[in-house]
VEXNU-938029 format. One line per field, with one value per residue: z negated, x negated, y of N, C-alpha, C, O in turn; residue in one letter. Coordinates in nm, 4 decimals, padded with zeros to 6 digits. Layout:
<sites>
nw <- c(Z, ...);
nu <- c(X, ...);
nv <- c(Y, ...);
caw <- c(Z, ...);
cau <- c(X, ...);
cav <- c(Y, ...);
cw <- c(Z, ...);
cu <- c(X, ...);
cv <- c(Y, ...);
ow <- c(Z, ...);
ou <- c(X, ...);
ov <- c(Y, ...);
aa <- c(a, ...);
</sites>
This chain:
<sites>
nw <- c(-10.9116, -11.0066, -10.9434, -10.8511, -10.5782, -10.4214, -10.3334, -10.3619, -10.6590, -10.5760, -10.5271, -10.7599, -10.9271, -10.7699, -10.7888, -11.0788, -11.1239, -10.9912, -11.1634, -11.3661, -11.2843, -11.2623, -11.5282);
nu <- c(-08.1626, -08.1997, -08.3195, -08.6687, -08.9098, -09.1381, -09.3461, -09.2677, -09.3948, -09.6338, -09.7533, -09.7221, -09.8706, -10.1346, -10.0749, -10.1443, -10.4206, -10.5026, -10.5215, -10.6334, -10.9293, -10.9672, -10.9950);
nv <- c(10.0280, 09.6747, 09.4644, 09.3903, 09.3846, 09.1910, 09.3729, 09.6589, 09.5529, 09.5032, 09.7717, 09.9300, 09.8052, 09.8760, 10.1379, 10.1522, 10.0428, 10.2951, 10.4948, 10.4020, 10.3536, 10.6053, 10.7244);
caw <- c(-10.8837, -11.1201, -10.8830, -10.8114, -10.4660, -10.4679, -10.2559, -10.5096, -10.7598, -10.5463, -10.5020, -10.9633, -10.9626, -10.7010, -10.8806, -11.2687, -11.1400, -10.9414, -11.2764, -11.4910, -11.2501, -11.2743, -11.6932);
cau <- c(-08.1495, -08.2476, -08.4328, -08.8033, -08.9667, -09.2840, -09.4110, -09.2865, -09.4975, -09.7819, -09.7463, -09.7443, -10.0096, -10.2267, -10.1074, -10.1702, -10.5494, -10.6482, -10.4936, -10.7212, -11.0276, -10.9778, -11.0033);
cav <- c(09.8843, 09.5951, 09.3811, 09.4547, 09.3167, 09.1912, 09.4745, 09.6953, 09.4881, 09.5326, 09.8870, 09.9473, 09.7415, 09.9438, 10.2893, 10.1841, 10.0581, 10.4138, 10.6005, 10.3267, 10.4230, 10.7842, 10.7709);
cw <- c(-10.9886, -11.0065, -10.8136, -10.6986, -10.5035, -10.4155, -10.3209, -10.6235, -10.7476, -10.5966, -10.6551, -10.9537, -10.9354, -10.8130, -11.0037, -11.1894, -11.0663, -11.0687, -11.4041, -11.4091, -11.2664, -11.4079, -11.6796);
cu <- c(-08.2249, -08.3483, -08.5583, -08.8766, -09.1312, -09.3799, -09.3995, -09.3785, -09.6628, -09.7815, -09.7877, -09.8353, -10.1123, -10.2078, -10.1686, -10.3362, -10.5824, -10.5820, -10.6043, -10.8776, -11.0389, -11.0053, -11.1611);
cv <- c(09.8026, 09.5232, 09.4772, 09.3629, 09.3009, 09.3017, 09.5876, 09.6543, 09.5565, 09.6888, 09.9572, 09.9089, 09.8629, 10.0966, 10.2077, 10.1253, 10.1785, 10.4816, 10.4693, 10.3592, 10.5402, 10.8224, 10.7195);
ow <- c(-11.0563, -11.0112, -10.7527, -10.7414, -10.5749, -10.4646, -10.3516, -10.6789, -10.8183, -10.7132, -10.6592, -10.9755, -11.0228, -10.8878, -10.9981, -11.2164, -11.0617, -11.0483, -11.5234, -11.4929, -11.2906, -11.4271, -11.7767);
ou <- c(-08.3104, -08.4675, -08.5536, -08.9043, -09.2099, -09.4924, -09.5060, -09.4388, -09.7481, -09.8131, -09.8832, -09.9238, -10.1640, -10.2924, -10.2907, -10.4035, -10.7047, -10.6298, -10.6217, -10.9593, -11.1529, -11.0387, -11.2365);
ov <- c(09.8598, 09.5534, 09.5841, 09.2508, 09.3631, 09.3101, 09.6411, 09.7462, 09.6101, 09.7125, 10.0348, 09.9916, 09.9324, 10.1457, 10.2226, 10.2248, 10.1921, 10.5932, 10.4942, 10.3974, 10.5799, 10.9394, 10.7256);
aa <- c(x, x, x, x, x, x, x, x, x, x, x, x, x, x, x, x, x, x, x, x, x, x, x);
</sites>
């Protein structure tokens, strides 16, 4: 699908900062 929900959004967000805490 092309469209991205904001809850989706959230969700990238939350992963890429615990993989930027974990380095």
């Amino acid at each position: 699908k092309t469209i991205i929900s904001a809850q989706e959004v959230e969700d990238i967000i939350a992963y890429l900062l615990t993989l930027k805490d974990k380095n």
